[in-house]
C-alpha positions in Angstrom: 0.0 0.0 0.0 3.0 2.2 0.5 4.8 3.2 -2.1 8.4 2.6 -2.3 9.2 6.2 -3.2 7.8 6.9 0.5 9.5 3.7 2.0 13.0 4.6 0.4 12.8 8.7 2.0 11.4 6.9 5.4 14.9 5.1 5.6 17.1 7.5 4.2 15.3 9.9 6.9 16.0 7.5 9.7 19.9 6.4 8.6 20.6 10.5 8.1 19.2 10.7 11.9 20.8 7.6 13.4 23.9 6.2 11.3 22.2 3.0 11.5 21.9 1.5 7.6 18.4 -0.1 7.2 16.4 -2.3 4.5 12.8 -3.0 3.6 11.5 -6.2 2.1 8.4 -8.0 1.1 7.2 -11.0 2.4 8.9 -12.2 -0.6 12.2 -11.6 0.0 12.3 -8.9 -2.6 13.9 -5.5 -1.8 11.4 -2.2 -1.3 13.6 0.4 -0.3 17.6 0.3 1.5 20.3 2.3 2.2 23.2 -0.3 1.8 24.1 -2.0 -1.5 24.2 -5.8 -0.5 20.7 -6.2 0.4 19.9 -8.9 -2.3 22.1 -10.9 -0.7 20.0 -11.5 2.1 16.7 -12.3 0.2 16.8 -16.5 1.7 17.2 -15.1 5.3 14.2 -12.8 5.3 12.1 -15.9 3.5 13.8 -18.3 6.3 12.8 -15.5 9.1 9.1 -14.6 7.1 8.5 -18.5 8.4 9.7 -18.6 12.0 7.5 -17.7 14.8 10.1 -14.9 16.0 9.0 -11.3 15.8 12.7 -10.4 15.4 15.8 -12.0 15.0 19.8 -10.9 14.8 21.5 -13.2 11.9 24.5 -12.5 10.3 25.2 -9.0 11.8 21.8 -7.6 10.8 18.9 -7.1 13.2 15.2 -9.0 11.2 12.2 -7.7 12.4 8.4 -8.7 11.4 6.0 -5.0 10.4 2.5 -6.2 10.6 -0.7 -4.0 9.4 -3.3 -5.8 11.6 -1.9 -9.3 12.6 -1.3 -9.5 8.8 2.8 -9.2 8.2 3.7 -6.8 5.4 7.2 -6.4 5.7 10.8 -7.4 7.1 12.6 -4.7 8.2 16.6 -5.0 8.4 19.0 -2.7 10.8 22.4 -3.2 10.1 24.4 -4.3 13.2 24.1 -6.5 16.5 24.5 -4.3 19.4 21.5 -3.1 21.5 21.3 0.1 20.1 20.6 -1.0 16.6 18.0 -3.4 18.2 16.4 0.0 19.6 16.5 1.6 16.6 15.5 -1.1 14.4 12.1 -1.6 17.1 12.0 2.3 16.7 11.8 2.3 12.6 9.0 -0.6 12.6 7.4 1.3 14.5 7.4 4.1 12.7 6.8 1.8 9.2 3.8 0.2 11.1 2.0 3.7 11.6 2.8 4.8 8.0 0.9 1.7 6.9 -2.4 2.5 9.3 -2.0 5.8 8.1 -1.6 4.8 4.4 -4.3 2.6 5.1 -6.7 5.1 6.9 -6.0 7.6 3.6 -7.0 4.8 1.6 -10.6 4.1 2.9 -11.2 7.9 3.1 -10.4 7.9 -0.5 -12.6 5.2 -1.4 -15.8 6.4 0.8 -15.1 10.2 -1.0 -15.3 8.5 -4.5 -18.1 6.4 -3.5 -19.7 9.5 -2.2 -19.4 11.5 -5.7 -20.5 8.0 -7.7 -23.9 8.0 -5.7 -22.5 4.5 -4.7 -24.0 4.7 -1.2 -27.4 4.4 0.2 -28.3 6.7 2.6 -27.6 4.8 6.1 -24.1 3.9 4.5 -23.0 7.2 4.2 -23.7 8.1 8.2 -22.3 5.1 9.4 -19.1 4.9 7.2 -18.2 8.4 7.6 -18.7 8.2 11.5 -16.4 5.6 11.3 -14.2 7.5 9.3 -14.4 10.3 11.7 -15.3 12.6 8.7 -18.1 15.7 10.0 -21.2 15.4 8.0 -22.5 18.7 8.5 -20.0 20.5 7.3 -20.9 23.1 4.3 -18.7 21.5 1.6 -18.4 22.7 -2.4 -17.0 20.0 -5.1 -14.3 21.4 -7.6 -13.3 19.6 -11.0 -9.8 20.3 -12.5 -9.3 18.6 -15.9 -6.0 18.8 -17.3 -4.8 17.9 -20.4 -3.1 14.7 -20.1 -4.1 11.4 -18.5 -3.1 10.4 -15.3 -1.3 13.4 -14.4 0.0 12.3 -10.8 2.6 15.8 -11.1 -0.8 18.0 -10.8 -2.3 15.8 -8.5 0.1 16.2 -5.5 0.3 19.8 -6.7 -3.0 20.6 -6.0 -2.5 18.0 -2.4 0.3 20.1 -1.7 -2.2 23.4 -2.2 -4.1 21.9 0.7 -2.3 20.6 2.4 -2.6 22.1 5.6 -6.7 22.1 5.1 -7.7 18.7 7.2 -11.5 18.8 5.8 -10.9 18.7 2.8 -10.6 16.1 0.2 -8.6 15.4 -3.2 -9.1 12.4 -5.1 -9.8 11.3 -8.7 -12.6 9.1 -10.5 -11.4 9.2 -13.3 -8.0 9.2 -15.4 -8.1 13.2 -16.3 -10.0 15.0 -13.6 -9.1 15.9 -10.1 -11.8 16.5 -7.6 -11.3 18.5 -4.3 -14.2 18.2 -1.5 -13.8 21.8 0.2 -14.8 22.6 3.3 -16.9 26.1 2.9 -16.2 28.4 5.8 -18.9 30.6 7.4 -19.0 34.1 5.3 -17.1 32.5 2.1 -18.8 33.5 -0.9 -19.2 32.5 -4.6 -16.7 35.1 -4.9 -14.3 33.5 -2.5 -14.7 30.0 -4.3 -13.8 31.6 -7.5 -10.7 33.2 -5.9 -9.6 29.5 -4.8 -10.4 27.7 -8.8 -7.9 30.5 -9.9 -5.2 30.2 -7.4 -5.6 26.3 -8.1 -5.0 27.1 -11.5 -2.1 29.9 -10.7 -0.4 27.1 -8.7 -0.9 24.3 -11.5 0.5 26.8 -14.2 3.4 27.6 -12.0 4.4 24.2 -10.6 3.4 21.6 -12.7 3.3 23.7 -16.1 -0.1 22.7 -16.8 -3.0 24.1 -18.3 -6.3 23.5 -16.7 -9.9 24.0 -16.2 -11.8 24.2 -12.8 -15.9 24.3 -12.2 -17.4 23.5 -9.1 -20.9 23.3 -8.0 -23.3 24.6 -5.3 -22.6 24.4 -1.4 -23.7 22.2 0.4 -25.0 22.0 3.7 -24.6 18.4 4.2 -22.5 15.1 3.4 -25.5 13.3 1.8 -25.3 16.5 -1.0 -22.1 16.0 -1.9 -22.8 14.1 -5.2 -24.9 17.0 -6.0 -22.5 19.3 -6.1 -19.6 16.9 -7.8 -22.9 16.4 -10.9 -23.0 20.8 -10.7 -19.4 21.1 -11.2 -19.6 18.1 -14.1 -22.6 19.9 -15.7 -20.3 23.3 -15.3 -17.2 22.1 -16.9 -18.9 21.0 -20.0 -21.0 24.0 -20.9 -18.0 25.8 -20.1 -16.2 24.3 -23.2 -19.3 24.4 -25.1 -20.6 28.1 -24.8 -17.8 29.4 -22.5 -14.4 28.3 -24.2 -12.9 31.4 -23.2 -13.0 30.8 -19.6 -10.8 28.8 -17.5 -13.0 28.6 -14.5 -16.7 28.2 -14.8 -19.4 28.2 -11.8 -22.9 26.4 -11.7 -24.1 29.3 -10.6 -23.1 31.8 -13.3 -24.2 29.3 -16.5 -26.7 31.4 -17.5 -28.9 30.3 -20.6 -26.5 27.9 -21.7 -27.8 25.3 -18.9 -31.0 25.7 -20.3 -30.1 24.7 -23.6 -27.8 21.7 -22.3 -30.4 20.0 -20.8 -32.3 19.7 -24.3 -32.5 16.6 -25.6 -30.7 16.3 -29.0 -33.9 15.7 -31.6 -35.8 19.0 -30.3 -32.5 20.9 -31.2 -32.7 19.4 -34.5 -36.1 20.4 -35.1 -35.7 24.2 -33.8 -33.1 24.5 -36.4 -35.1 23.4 -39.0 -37.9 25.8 -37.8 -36.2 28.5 -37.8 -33.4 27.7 -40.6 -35.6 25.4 -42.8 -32.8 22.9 -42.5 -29.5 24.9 -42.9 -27.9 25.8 -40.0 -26.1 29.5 -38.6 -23.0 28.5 -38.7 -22.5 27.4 -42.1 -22.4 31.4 -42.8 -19.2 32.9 -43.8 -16.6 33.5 -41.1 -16.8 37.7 -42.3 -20.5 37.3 -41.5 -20.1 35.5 -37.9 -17.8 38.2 -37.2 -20.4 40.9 -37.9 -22.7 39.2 -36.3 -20.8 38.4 -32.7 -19.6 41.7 -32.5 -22.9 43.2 -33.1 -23.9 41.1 -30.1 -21.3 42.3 -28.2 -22.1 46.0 -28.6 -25.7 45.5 -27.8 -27.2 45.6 -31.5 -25.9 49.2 -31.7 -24.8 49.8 -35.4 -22.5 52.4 -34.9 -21.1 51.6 -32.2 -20.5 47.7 -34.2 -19.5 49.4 -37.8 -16.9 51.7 -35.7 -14.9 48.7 -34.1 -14.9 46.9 -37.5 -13.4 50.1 -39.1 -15.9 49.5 -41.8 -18.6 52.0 -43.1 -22.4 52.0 -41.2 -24.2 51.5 -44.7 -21.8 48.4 -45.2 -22.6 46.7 -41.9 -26.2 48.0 -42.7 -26.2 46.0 -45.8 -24.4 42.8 -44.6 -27.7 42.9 -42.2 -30.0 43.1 -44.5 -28.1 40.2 -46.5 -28.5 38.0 -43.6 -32.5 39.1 -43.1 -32.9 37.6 -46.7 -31.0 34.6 -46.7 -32.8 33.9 -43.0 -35.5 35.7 -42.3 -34.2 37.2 -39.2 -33.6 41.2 -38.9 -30.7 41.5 -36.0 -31.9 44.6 -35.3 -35.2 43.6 -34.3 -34.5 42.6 -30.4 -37.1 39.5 -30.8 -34.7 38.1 -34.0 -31.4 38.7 -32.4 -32.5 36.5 -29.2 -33.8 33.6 -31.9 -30.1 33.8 -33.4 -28.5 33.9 -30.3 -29.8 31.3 -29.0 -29.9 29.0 -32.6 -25.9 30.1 -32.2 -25.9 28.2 -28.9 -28.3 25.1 -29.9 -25.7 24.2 -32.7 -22.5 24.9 -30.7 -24.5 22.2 -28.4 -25.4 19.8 -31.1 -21.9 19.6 -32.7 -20.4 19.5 -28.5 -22.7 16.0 -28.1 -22.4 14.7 -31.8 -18.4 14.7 -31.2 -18.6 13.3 -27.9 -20.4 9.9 -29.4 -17.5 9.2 -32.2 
């Protein structure tokens, strides 16, 4: 359960403190993690010890002692020498192995339950029981953040954003899947919307900075209690892909501030078809020109005012004026009537949706 990255500092740790050279092995005989070159060499005295009934044992001028993770033995831990001190400090550095393990361990099922939590995995009476078990509040106010970054199994950004949080007890990081990273915050009386978006871009600050990654981060609604959790995970899903459907601009995106385009995401594909063809008799917006799209965002952007749109284009009023009324023939639609602009706008956003979910299936 321990990795032997961690076992290998452990010992280094302990032989910078003590002088005393020391050696981890499986049950196997195989070496985790040492600090002297010969362990190999040793491999048919840890099986030979891994079978007798002594908890420790001195052969050959190294102390053997058994590290067990509930009556279950995990290791064989060797200290290199025969006197009494290297007996103490051998006792001392399974002792310290075994609480890394019940540690390890106790990370572990917190890990599980959290992802369990998000999945909707639990019924109801699970939840209570396991997390008072787990010593984990469940009336804490708690918001779910997603974090996609762009490659798979990204373990650097992971313990980046751990290391972000370190110091934060309640809180939780874990992953359910191989691209996103998912952190369980604890909300603190008087934090704000405001104050959670502060956090998704110091996250990505810190990702940008440490791990040279570029990221995304939604997160959902608060929540008042442990049962909601998964509610909040499903916001901050929901959140991270409209963002990249109607909001590509923006590296963190909030449930709360979706707008329209949650509306339209919850559409069911076939009555976005057949609003197009209503209104488009079967061609769709965004097969007009790229000049015309232009014209047409950025008189969007200025509020349908024409001069205001013609002046930022650098192009005369009467042409703008005339690329509108192209558009009113070839669709029907007169942008500068308020009740047509909000009909294109919104087509706009149907078929940024439709194309989002068709390329999702391939």
């Amino acid at each position: 359960m321990i990795s032997n990255q961690i076992l290998q500092t452990t010992i280094e740790g302990l032989k910078g403190i003590t002088r005393i050279d020391l050696c981890v092995c499986d049950t196997e005989g195989k070496v985790l993690a040492t600090t002297f070159s010969d362990a190999e060499e040793y491999e048919s005295s840890v099986l030979a010890f891994v079978e007798s009934p002594a908890e420790g044992q001195n052969i050959g001028g190294y102390q053997f002692f058994k590290v067990f993770d509930e009556h279950q033995l995990e290791y064989i831990l060797l200290a290199k020498g025969d006197g009494n001190d290297v007996y103490m400090i051998g006792k001392l550095a399974t002792f310290h192995v075994q609480n890394l393990l019940v540690a390890y361990k106790a990370r572990f099922d917190k890990d599980n339950f959290i992802k369990n939590l998000l999945l909707d995995n639990l019924l109801l009476v699970d939840i209570y029981n396991r997390a008072k078990k787990l010593h984990i509040e469940t009336n804490l106010k708690r918001v779910v953040y997603i974090i996609e970054t762009r490659q798979d199994k990204d373990n650097n950004s992971l313990e980046t954003v751990r290391s972000l949080f370190a110091t934060r007890t309640k809180d939780f990081i874990t992953a359910v899947d191989e691209k996103n990273i998912i952190l369980v915050r604890e909300v603190k009386d008087g934090e704000s919307y405001q104050s959670l978006e502060k956090t998704a871009n110091m996250i990505l600050d810190m990702l940008n900075t440490e791990a040279m990654e570029r990221a995304h981060v939604a997160f959902g609604t608060i929540v008042g209690d442990i049962k909601e959790v998964s509610r909040s995970y499903k916001e901050a899903k929901m959140a991270l892909d409209v963002g990249k459907i109607f909001y590509s601009e923006k590296n963190v995106v909030a449930y709360s501030n979706l707008g329209i385009g949650r509306l339209i995401y919850q559409l069911p594909l076939p009555l976005c078809r057949m609003f197009i063809k209503e209104i488009f008799d079967g061609k769709a917006p965004d097969d007009l020109d790229d000049e015309t799209l232009s014209t047409i965002n950025q008189f969007f952007e200025n509020n349908l005012n024409v001069s205001e749109t013609s002046r930022q284009l650098f192009i005369h009023r009467n042409t703008l004026v005339y690329r509108l009324d192209k558009l009113l023939k070839g669709t029907g639609l007169d942008l500068r009537v308020f009740e047509d602009a909000i009909t294109f706008k919104i087509a706009l956003m149907v078929v940024k949706y439709m194309n989002y979910m068709e390329s999702m299936d391939y």
